[in-house]
C-alpha positions in Angstrom: -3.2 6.7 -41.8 -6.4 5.4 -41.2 -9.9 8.0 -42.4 -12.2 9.0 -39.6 -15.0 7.0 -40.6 -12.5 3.9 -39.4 -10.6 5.5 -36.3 -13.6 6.7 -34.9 -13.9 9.8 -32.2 -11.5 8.2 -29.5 -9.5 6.4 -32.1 -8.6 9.8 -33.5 -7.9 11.9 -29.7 -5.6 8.9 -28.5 -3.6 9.0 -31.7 -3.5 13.1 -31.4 -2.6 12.3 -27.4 0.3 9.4 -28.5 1.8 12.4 -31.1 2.1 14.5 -28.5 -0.2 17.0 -30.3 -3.0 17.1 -27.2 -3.2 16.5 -23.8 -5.7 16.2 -20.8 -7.8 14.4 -22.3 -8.8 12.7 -19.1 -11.3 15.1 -18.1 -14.8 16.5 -19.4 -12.2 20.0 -20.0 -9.1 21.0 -19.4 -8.1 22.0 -15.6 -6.0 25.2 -15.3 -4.6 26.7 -12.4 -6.7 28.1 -9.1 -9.1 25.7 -9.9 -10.4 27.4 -13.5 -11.7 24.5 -15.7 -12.8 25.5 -19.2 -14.5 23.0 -22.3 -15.6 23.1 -26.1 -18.4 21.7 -27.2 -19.7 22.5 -31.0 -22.9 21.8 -32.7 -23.5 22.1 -36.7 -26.1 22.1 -38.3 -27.4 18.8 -40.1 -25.2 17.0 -37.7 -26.2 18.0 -34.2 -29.5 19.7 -34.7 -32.0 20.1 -37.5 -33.6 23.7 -37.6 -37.4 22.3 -39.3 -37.1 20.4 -35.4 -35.7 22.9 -33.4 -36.3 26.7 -32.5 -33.5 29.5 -31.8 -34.5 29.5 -28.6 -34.5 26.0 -27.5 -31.1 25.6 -29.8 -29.4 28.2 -27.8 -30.5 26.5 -24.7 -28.9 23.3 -25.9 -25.4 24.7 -27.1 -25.1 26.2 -23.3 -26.0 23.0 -21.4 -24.2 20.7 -23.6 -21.0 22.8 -22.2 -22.4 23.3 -18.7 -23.2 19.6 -18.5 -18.9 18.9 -19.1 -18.7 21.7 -16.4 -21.2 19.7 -14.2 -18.9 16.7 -14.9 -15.6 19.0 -13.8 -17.6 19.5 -10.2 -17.1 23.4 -11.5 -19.4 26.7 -10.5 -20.0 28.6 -14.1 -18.4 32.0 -15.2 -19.2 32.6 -18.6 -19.5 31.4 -21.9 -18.1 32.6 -25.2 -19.8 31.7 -28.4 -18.4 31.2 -32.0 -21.7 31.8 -34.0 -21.6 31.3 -38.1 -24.3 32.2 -39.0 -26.2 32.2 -43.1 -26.3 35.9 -44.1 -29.8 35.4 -44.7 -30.7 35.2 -40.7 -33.3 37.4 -39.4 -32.3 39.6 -36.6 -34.9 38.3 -34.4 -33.7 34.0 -34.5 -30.2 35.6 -33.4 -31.7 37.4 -29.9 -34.0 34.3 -29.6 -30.9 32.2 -29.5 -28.9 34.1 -27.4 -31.7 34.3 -24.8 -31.6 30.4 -25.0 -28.4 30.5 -24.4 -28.9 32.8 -21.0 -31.3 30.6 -19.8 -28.8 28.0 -18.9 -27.6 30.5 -16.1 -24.2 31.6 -17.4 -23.5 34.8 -18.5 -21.9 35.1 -22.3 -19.1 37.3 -22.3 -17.0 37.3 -25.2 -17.0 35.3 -28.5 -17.5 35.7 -32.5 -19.5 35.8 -35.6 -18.6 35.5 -38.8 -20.7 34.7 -42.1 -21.4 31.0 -42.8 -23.4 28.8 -45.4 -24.4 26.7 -42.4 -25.4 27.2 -38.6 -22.8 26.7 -36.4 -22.2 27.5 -32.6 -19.2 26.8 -30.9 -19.2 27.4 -27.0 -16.3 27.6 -24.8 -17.7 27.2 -20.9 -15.5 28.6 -18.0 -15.7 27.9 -14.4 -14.1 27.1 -11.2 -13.5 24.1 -9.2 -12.4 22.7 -6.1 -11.8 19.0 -7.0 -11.8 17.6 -10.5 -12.2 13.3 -10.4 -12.0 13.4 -13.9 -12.0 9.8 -15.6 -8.6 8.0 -14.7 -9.5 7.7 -11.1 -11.6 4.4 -10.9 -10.3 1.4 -9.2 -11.7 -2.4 -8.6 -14.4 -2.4 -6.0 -15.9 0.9 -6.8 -19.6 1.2 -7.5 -20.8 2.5 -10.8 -23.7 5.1 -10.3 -25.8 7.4 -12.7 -27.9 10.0 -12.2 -31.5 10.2 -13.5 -33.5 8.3 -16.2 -31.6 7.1 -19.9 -32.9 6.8 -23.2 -35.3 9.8 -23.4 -33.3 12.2 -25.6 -32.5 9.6 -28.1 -36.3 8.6 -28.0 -37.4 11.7 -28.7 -35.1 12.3 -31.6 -36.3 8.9 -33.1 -39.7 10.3 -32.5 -39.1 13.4 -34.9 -37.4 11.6 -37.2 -39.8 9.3 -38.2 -43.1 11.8 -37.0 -44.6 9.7 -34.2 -47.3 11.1 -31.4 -47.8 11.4 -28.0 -44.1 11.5 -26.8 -44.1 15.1 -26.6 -41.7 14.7 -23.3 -39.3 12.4 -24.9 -38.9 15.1 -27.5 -38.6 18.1 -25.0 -35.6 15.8 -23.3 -33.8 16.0 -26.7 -34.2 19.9 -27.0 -33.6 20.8 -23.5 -30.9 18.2 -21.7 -31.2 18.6 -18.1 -28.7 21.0 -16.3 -26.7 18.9 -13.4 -24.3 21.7 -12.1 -25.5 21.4 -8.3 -25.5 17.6 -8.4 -22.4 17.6 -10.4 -20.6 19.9 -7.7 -21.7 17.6 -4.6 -20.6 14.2 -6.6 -17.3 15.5 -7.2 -16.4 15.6 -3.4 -16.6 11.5 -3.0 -16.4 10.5 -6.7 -13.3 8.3 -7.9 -14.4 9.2 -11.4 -17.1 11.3 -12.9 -18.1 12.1 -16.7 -21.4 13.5 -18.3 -23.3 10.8 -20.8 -23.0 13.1 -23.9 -22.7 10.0 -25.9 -24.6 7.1 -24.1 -24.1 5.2 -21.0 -21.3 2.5 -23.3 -19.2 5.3 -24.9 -18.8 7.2 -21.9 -18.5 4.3 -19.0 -15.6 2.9 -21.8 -14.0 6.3 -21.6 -13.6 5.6 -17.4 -12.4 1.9 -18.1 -9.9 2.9 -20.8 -8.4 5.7 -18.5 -8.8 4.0 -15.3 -7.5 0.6 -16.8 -10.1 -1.4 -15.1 -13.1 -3.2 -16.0 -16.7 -1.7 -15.4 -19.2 -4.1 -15.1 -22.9 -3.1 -16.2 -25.9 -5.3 -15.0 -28.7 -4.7 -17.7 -31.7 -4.6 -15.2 -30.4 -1.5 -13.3 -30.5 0.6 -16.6 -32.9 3.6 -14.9 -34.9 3.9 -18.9 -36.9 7.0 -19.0 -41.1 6.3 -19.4 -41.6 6.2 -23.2 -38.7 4.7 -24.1 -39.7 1.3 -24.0 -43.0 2.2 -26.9 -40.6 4.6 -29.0 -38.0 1.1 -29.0 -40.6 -1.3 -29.7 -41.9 1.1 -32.4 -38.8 1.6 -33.9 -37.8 -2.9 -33.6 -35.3 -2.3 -31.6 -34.7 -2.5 -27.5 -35.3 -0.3 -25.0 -32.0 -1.1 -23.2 -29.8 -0.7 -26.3 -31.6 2.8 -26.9 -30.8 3.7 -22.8 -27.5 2.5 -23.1 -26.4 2.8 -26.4 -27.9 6.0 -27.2 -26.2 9.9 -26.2 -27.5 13.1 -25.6 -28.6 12.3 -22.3 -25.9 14.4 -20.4 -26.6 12.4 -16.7 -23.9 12.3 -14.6 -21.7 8.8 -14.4 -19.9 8.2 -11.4 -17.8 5.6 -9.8 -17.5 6.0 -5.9 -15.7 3.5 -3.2 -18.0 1.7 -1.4 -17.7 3.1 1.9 -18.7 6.3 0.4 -21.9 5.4 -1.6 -24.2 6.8 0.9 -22.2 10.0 0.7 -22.8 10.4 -2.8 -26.4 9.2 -2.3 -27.0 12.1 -0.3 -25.5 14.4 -2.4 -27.7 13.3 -5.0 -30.9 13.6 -2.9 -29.7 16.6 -1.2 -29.6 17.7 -5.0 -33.3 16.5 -5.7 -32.1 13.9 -8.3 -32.5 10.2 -8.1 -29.2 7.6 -8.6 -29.1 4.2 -9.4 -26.7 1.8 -8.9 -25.1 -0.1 -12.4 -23.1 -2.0 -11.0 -19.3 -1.9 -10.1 -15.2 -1.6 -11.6 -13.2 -4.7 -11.3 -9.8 -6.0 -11.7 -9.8 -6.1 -16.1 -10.4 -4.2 -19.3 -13.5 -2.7 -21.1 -17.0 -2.9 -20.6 -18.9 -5.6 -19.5 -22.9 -5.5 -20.0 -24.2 -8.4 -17.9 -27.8 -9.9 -18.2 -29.7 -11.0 -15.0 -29.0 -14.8 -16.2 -25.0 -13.5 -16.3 -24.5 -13.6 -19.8 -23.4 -10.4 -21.7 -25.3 -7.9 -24.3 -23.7 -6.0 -27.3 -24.6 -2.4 -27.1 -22.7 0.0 -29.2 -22.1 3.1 -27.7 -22.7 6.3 -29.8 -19.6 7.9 -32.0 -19.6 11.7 -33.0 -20.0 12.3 -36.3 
């Protein structure tokens, strides 16, 4: 048996998957029947979120869209959350209502969950709603177009940003308290899209996810990255690249979709009808794995993000 630092995330769900020990793991949730989705998501403390960065308030906003964005992903109208909260005994009354109305402000109402005493913050949200088609990830095929929705990189930017106390990024570091909220667009995507997943953990992690479940190849070209304004400084600041932060980064929760051909403008107008903007990555071929190609058609390493 090999320890989680080697197996990694997927490692670890395909080897629970092969045991027979969990299933459906080729959607954002898990589909039930009549068209009720439902998804987890957790965040802990020193891990997901720092509280010196982050208020209750904004906190509570991101534990709710981190779950609506899978439900985005699932095409799915919200119905509730319910929220695991352990919380230090020391916690003032008033960080507790501030996080919960953080939590309302993502639109869905939360009815039900627990608390219990912890010696760390921790919020674990189940998300339920209801949809009418679920792509999920398996359903890519060779000549489909690769599409995302809005601008990557920012989140990650603006986490780098705290981290190591830079100014004048103040909307890079919003993105990373307060992920944008995709349900409409996610709803209209899901009536053309082959395949559709939210970019929790960067543009690799999550277009590999599609390739390994579709059993095709996706094909990246580097110059189509949409990177968020800012993100180019914050990468040059930090030595790195602003591509490999865009695309090797998570926490952006876009929407990824691959679409036929023949229906591209369908889910162009979807996204417009939405008032987001798309761009086009590139397209799934006959193959394995992700390809990252440069305008000179040579290939770039980008590591996609791994849950800790």
């Amino acid at each position: 048996m090999k320890p989680l630092s080697e197996l990694g995330e997927l490692g670890l769900l395909a080897e629970l998957e092969r045991r027979g020990l969990a299933s459906g793991l080729d959607a954002e949730g898990v589909v039930l029947g009549d068209g009720l989705v439902a998804t987890k998501d957790l965040l802990v403390e020193g891990v997901h979120f720092r509280r010196e960065w982050t208020s209750w308030r904004d906190l509570g906003y991101k534990a709710a869209a981190v779950n609506l964005s899978d439900l985005a992903a699932l095409g799915a109208e919200p119905l509730g959350l319910l929220v695991g909260l352990g919380l230090p005994r020391d916690t003032d009354e008033t960080a507790v209502v501030e996080l919960y109305e953080g939590l309302a402000e993502g639109g869905a109402p939360v009815v039900g969950g627990d608390l219990t005493a912890a010696d760390e913050l921790v919020i674990s949200v189940t998300a339920l709603g209801r949809s009418e088609r679920v792509p999920g990830r398996a359903g890519a095929v060779p000549g489909d177009l690769l599409i995302v929705t809005g601008e990557l990189g920012a989140a990650a930017a603006g986490l780098y940003t705290l981290q190591h106390g830079l100014a004048g990024f103040d909307d890079l570091v919003e993105r990373h308290r307060r992920p944008p909220l995709r349900l409409e667009e996610g709803r209209r995507l899901s009536r053309s899209a082959h395949a559709l997943v939210d970019l929790s953990d960067g543009l690799i992690a999550d277009a590999r996810r599609i390739a390994d479940r579709s059993s095709c190849r996706l094909v990246i070209d580097v110059d189509r990255v949409p990177i968020a304004p800012g993100v180019e400084a914050v990468a040059e600041a930090a030595g790195g690249d602003a591509v490999e932060l865009a695309a090797g980064a998570g926490d952006d929760y876009e929407l990824l979709v691959t679409a036929p051909a023949d229906r591209a403008g369908d889910v162009e107008a979807a996204a417009t009808a939405a008032g987001v903007t798309l761009s086009r990555l590139g397209r799934a071929e006959a193959g394995a794995g992700i390809v990252f190609r440069t305008e000179g058609g040579g290939t770039l390493d980008v590591a996609g993000y791994e849950h800790e």
